[in-house]
Biopython code that builds the backbone (N, CA, C, O; Angstrom):
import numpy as np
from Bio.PDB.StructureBuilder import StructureBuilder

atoms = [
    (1, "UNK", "N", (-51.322, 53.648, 45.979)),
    (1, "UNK", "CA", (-50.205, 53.324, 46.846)),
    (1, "UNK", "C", (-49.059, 54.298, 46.573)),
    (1, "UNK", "O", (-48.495, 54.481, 45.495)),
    (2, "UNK", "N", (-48.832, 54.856, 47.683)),
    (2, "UNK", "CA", (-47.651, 56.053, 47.462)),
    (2, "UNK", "C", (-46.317, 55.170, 47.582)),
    (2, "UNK", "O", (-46.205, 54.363, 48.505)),
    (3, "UNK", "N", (-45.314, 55.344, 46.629)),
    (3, "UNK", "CA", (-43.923, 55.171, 46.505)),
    (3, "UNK", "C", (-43.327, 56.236, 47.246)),
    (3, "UNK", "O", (-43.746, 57.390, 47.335)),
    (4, "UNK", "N", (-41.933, 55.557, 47.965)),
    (4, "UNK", "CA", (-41.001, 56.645, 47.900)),
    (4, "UNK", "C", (-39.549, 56.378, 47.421)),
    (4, "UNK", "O", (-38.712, 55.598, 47.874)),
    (5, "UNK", "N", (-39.491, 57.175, 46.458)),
    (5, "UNK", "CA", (-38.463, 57.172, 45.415)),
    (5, "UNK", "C", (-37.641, 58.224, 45.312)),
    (5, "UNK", "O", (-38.194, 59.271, 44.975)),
    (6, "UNK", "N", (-36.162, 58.272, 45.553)),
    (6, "UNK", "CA", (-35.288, 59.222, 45.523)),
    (6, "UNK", "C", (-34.703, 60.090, 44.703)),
    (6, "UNK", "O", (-34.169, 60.294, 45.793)),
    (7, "UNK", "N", (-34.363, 60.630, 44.114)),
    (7, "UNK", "CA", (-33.561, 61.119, 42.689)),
    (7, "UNK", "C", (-32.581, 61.942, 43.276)),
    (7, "UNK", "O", (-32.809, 62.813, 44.114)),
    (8, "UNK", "N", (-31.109, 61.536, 42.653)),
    (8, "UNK", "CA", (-30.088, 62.006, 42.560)),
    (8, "UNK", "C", (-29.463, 62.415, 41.907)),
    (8, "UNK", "O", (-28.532, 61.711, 41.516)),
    (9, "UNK", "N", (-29.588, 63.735, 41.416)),
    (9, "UNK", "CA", (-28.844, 64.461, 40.242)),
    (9, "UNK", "C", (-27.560, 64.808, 40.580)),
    (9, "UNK", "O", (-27.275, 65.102, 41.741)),
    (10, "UNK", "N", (-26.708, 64.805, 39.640)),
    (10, "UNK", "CA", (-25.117, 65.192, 39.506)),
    (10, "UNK", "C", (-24.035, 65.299, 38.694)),
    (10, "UNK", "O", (-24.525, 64.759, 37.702)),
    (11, "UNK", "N", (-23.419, 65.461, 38.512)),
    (11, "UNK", "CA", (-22.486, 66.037, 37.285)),
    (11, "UNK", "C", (-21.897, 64.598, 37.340)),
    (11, "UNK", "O", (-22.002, 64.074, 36.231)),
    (12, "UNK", "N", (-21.196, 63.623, 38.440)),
    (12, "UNK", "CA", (-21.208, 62.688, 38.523)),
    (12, "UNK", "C", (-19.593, 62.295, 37.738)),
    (12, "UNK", "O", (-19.409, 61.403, 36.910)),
    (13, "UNK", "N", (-18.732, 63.093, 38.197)),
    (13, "UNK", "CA", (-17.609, 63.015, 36.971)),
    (13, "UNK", "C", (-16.495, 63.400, 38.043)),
    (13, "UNK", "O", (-16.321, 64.605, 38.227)),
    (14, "UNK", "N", (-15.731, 62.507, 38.762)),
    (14, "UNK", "CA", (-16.538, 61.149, 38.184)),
    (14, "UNK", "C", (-17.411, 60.741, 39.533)),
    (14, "UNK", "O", (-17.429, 61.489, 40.510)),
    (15, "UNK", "N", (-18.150, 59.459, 39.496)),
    (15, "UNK", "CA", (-19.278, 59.008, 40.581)),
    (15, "UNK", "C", (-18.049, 58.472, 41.505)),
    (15, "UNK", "O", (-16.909, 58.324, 41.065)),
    (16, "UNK", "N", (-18.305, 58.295, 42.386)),
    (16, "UNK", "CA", (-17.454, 57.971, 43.699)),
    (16, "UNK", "C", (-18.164, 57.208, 44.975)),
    (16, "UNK", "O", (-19.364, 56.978, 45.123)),
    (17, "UNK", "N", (-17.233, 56.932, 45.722)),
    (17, "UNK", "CA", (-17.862, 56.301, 47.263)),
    (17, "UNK", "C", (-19.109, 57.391, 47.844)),
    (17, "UNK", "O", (-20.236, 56.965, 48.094)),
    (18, "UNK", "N", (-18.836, 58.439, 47.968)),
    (18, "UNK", "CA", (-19.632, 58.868, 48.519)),
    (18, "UNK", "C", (-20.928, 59.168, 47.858)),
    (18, "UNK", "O", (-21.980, 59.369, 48.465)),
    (19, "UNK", "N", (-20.781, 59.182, 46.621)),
    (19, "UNK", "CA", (-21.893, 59.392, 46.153)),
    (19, "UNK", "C", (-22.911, 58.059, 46.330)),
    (19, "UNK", "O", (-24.132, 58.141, 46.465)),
    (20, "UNK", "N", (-22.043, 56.676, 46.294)),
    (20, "UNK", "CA", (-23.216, 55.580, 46.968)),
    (20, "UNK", "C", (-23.256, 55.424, 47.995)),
    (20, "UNK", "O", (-23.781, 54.438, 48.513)),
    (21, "UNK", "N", (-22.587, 56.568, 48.744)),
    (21, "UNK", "CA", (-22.884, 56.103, 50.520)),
    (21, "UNK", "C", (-23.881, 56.638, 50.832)),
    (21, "UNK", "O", (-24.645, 56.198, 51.691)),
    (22, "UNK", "N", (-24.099, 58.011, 49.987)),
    (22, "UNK", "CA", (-25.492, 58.915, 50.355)),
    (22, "UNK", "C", (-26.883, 57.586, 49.834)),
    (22, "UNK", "O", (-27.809, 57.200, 50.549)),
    (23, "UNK", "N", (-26.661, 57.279, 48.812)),
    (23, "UNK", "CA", (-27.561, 56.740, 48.355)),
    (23, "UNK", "C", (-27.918, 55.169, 49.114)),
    (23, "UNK", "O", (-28.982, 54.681, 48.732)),
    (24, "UNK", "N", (-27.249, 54.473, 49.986)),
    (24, "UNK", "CA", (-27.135, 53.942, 50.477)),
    (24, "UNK", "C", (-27.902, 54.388, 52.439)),
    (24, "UNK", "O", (-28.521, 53.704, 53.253)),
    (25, "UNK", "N", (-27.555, 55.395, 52.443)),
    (25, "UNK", "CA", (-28.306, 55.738, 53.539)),
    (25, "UNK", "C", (-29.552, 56.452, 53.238)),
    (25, "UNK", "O", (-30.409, 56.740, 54.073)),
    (26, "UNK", "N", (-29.593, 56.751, 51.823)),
    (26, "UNK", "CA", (-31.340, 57.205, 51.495)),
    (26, "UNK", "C", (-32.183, 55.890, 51.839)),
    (26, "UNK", "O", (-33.173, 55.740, 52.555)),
    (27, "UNK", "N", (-31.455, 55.017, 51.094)),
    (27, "UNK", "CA", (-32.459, 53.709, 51.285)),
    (27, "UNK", "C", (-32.680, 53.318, 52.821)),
    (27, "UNK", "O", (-33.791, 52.900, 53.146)),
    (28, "UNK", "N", (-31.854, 53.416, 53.602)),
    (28, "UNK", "CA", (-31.495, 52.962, 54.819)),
    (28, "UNK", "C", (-32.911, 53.287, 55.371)),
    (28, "UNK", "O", (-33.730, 52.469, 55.789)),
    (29, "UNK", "N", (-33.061, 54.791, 55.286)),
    (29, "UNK", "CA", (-33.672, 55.757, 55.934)),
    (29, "UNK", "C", (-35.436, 55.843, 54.978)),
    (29, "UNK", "O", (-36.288, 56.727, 55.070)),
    (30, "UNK", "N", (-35.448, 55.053, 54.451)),
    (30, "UNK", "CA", (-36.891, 55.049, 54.294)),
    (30, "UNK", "C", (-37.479, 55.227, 52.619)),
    (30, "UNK", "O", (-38.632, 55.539, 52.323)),
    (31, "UNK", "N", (-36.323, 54.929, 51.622)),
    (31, "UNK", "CA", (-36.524, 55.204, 50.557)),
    (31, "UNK", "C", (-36.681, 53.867, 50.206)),
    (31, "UNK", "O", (-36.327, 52.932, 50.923)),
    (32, "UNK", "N", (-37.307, 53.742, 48.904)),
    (32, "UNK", "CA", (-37.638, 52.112, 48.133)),
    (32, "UNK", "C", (-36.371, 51.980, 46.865)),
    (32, "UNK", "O", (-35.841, 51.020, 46.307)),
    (33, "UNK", "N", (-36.259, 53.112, 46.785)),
    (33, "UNK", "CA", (-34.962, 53.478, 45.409)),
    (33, "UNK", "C", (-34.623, 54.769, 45.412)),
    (33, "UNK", "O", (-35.204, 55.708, 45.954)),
    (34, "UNK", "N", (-33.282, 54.754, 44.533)),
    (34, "UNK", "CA", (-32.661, 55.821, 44.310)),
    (34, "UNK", "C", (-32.350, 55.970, 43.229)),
    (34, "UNK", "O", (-31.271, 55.445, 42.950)),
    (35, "UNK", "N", (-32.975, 56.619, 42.239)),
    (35, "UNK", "CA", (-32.536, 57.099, 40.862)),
    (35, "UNK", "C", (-31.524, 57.980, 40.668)),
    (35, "UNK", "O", (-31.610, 59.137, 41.080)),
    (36, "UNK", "N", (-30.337, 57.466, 39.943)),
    (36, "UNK", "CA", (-29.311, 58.539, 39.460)),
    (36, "UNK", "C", (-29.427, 59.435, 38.326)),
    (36, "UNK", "O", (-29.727, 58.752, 37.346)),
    (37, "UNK", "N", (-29.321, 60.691, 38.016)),
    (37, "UNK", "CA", (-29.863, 61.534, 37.091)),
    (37, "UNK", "C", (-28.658, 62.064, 36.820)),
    (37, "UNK", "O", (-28.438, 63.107, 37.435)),
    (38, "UNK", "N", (-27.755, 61.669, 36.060)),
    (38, "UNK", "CA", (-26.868, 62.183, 35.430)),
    (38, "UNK", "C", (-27.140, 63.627, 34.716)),
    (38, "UNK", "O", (-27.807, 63.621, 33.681)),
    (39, "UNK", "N", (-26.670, 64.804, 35.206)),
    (39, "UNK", "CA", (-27.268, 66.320, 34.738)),
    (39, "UNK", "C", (-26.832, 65.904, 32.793)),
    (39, "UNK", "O", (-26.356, 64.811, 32.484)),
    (40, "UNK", "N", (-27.042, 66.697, 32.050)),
    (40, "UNK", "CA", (-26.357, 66.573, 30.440)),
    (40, "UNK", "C", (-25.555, 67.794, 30.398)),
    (40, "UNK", "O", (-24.596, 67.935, 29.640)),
    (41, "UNK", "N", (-25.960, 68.659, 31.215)),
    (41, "UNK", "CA", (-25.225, 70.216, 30.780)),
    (41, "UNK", "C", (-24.993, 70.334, 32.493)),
    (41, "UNK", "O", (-25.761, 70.810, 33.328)),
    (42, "UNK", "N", (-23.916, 69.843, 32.642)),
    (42, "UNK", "CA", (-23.610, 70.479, 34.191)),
    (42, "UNK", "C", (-23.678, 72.419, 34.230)),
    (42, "UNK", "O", (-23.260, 73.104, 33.296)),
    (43, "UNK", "N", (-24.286, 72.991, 35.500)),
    (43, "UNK", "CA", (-24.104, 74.587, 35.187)),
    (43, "UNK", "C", (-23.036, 74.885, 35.974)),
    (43, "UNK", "O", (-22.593, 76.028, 36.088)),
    (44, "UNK", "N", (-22.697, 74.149, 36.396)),
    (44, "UNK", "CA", (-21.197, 74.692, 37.662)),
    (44, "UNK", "C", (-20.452, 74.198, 37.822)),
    (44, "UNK", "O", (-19.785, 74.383, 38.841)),
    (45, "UNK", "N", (-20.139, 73.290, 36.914)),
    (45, "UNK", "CA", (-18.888, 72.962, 36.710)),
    (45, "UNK", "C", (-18.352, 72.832, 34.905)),
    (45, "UNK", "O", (-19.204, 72.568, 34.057)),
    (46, "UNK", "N", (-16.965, 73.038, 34.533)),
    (46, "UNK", "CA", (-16.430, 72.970, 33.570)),
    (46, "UNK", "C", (-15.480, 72.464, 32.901)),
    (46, "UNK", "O", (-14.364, 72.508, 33.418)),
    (47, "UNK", "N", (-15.619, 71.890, 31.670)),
    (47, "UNK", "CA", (-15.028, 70.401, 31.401)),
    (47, "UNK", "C", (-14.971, 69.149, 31.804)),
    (47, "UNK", "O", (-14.035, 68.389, 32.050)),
    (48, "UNK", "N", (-16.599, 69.013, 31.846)),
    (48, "UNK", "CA", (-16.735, 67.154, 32.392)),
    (48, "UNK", "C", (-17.071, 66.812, 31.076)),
    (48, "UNK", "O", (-17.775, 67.266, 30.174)),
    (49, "UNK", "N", (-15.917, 65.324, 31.379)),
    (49, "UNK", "CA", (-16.897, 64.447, 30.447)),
    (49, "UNK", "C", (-17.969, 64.464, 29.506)),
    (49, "UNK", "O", (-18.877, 65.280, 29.663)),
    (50, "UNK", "N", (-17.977, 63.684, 28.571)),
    (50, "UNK", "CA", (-19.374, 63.563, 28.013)),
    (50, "UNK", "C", (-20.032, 63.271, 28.848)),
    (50, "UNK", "O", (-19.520, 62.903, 29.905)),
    (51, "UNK", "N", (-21.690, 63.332, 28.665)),
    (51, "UNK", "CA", (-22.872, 62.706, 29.198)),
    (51, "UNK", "C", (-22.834, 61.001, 28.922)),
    (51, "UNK", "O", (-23.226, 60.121, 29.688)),
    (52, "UNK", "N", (-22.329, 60.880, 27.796)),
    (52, "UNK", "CA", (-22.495, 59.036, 28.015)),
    (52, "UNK", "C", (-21.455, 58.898, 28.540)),
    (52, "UNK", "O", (-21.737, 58.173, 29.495)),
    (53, "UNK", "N", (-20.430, 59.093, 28.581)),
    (53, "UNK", "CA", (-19.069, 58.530, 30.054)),
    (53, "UNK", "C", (-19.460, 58.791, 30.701)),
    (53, "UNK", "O", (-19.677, 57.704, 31.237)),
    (54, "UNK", "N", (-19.975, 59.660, 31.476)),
    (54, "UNK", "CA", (-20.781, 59.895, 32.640)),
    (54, "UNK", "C", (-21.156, 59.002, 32.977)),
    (54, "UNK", "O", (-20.541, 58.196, 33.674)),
    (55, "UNK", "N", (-22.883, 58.836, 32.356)),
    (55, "UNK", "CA", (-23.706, 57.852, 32.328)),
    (55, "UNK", "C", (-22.669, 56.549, 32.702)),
    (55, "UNK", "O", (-22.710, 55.930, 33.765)),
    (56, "UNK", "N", (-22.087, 56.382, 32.005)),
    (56, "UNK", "CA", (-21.507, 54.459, 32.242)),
    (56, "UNK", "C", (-21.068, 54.707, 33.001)),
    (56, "UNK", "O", (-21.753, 54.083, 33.810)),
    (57, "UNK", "N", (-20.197, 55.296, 33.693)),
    (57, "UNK", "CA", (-19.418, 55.600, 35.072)),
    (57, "UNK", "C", (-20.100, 55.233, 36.172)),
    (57, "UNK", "O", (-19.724, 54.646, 37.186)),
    (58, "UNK", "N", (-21.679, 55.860, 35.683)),
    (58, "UNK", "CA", (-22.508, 55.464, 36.752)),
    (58, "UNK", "C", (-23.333, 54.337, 37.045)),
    (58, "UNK", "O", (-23.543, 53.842, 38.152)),
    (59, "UNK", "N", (-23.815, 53.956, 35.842)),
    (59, "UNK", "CA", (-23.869, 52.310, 35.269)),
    (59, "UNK", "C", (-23.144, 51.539, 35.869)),
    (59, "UNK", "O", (-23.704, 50.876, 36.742)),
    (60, "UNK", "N", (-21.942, 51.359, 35.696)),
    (60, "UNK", "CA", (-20.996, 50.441, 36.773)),
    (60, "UNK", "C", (-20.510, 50.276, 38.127)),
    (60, "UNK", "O", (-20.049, 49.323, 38.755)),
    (61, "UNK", "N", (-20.794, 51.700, 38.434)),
    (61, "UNK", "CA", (-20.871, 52.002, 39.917)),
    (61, "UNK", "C", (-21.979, 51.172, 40.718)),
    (61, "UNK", "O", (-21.848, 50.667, 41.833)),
    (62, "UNK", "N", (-23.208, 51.148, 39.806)),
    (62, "UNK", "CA", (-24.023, 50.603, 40.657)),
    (62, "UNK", "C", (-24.710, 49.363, 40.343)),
    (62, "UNK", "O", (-25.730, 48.923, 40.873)),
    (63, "UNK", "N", (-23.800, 48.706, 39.127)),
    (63, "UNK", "CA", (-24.435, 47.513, 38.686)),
    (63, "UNK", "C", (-24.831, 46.512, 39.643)),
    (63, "UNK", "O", (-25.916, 45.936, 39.724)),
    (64, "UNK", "N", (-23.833, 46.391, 40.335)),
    (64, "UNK", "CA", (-24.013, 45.369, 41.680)),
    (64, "UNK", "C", (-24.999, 45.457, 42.438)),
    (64, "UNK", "O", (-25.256, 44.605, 43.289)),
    (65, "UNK", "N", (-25.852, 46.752, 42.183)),
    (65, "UNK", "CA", (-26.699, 47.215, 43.552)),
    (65, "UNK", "C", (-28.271, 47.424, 43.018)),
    (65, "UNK", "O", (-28.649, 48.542, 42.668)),
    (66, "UNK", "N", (-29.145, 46.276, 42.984)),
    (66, "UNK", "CA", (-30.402, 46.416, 41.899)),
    (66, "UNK", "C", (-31.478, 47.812, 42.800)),
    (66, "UNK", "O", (-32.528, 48.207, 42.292)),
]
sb = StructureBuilder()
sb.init_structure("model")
sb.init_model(0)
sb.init_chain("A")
sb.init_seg("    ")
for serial, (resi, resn, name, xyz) in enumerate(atoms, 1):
    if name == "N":
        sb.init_residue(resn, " ", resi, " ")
    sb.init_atom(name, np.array(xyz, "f"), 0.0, 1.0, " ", f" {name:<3s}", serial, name[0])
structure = sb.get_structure()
């Protein structure tokens, strides 16, 4: 049985509306989930956050949303 499963990588610093609106219309549009992939070493951008603030940033963003 084929899944379809999304992945969303991003520097994520910080996570925002739009970043769950995309993910919100992935599902819309034919996805079963959307995995967030917090990058660890962003390459194009400079001075984010740690990776675990990150991470929780994004954790809470989407706790509400299983």
């Amino acid at each position: 049985m084929s899944r379809k499963i999304g992945v969303f990588a991003g520097t994520f610093d910080p996570v925002h509306e739009g970043h769950l609106a995309f993910a919100e219309v992935a599902l819309a549009n034919g996805l079963e989930k959307v995995w967030f992939m917090v990058e660890p070493r962003p390459r194009r951008k400079q001075g984010v956050r740690s990776l675990e603030h990150r991470q929780a940033m994004v954790d809470l963003a989407i706790a509400d949303n299983p």
